[in-house]
TILOPA-462614 format. One record per residue (C-alpha): residue number from 1; residue in three letters; x, y, z. Coordinates in Angstrom, 3 decimals. Layout:
N
<site seq="NUM" type="ALA" px="X" py="Y" pz="Z"/>
...
//
This chain:
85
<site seq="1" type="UNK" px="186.911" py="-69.218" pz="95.722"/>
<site seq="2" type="UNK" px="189.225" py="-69.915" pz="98.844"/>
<site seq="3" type="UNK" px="188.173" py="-71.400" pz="101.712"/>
<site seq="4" type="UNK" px="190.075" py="-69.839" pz="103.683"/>
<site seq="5" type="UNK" px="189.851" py="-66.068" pz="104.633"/>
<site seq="6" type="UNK" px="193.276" py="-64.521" pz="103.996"/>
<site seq="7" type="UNK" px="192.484" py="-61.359" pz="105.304"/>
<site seq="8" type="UNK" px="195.368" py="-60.340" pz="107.738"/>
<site seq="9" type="UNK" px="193.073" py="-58.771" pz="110.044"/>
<site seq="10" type="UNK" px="191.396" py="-62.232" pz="111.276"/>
<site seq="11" type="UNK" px="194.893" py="-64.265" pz="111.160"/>
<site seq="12" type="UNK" px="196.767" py="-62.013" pz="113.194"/>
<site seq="13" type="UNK" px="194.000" py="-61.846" pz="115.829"/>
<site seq="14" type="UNK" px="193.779" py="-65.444" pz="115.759"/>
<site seq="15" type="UNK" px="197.609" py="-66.303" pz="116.071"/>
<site seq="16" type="UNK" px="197.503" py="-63.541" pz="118.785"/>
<site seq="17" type="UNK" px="194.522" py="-65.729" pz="120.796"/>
<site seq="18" type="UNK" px="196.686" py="-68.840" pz="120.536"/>
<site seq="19" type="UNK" px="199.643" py="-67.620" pz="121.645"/>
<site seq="20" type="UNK" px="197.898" py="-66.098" pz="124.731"/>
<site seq="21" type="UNK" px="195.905" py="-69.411" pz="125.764"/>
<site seq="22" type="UNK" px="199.869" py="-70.925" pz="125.331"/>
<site seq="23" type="UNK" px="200.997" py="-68.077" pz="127.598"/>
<site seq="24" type="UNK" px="198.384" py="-68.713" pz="130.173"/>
<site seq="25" type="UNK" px="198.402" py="-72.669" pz="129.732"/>
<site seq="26" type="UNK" px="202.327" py="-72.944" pz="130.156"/>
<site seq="27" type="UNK" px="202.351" py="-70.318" pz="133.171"/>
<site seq="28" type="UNK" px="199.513" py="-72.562" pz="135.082"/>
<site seq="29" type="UNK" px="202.234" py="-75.123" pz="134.334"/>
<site seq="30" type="UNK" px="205.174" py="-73.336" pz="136.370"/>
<site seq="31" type="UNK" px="203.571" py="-72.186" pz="138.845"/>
<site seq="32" type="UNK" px="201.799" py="-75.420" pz="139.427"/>
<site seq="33" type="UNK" px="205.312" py="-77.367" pz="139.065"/>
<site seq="34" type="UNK" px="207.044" py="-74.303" pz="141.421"/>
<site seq="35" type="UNK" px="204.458" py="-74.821" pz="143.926"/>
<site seq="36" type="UNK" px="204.092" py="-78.971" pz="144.137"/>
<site seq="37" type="UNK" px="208.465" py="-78.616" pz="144.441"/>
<site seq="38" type="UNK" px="207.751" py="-76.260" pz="147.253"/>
<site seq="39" type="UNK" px="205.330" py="-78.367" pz="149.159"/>
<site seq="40" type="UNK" px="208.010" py="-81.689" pz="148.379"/>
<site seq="41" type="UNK" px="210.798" py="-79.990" pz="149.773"/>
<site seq="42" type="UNK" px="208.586" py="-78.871" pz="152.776"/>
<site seq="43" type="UNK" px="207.508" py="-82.523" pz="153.689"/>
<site seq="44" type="UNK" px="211.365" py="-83.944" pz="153.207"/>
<site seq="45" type="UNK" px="212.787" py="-81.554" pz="155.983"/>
<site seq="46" type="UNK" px="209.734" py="-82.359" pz="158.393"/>
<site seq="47" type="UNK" px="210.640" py="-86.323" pz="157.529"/>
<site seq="48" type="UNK" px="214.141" py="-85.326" pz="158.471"/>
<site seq="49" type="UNK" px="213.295" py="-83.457" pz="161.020"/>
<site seq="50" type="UNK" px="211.372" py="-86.288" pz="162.371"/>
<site seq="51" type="UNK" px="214.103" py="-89.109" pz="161.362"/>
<site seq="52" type="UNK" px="216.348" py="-86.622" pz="163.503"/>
<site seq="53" type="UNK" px="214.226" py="-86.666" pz="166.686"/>
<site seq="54" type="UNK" px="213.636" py="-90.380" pz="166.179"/>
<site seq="55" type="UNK" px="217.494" py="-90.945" pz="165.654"/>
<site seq="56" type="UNK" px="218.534" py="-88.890" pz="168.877"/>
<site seq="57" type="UNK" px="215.905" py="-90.595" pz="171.026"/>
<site seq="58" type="UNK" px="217.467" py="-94.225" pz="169.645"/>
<site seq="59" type="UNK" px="220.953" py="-92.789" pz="171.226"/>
<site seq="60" type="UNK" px="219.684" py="-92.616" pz="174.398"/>
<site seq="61" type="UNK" px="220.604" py="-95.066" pz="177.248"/>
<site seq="62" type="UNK" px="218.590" py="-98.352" pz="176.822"/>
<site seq="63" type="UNK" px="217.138" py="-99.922" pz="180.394"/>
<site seq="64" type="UNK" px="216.404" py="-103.099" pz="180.122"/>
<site seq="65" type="UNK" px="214.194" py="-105.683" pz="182.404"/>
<site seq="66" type="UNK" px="217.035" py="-107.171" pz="183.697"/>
<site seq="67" type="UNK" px="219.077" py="-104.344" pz="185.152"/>
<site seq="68" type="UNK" px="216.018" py="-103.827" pz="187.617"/>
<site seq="69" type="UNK" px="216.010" py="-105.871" pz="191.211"/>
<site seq="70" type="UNK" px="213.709" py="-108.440" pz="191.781"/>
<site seq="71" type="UNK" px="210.919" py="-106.987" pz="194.603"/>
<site seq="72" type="UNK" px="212.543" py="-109.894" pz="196.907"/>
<site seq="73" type="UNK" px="215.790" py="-108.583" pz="196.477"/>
<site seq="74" type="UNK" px="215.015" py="-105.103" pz="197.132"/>
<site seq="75" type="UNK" px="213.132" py="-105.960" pz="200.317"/>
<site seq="76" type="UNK" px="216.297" py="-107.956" pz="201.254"/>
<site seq="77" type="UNK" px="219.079" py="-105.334" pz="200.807"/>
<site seq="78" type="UNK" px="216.544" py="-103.246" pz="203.014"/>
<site seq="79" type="UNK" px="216.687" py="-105.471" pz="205.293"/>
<site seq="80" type="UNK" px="219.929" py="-105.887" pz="205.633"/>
<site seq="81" type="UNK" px="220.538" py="-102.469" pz="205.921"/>
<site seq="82" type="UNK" px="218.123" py="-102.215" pz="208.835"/>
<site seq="83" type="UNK" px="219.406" py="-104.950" pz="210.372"/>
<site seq="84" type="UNK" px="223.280" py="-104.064" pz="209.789"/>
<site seq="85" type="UNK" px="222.307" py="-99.878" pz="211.020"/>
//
């Protein structure tokens, strides 16, 4: 006796149930691969958006330390001015 029932009723059912859990299993897949490329491509433009804003405020005029007078100075050049007026 087989071991195996080769009825066609109980394969075809079977083969049907397999192919369905593929179905399922390999749509899960895309839609989980669609949706992780969505969210990627979300967080690179708010990186470039950010290395944008970053960027621009770099091109802005530097002012350093040195290009400010000295309190004393200040007070002089008012001084003078008084003085001079």
């Amino acid at each position: 006796a087989p071991l195996v029932d080769s009825s066609s009723g109980h394969s075809s059912s079977a083969m049907l149930m397999l192919l369905s859990v593929v179905f399922v299993g390999l749509a899960v897949f895309l839609i989980y691969k669609f949706k992780s490329n969505i969210y990627a491509q979300v967080q690179h433009d708010k990186e470039q958006e950010m290395i944008g804003s970053v960027s621009q405020s770099e091109n802005a005029p530097k002012i350093t330390l040195s290009e400010f007078t000295d309190p004393e100075e200040l007070m002089d050049k008012e001084l003078d001015t008084r003085v001079m007026g």
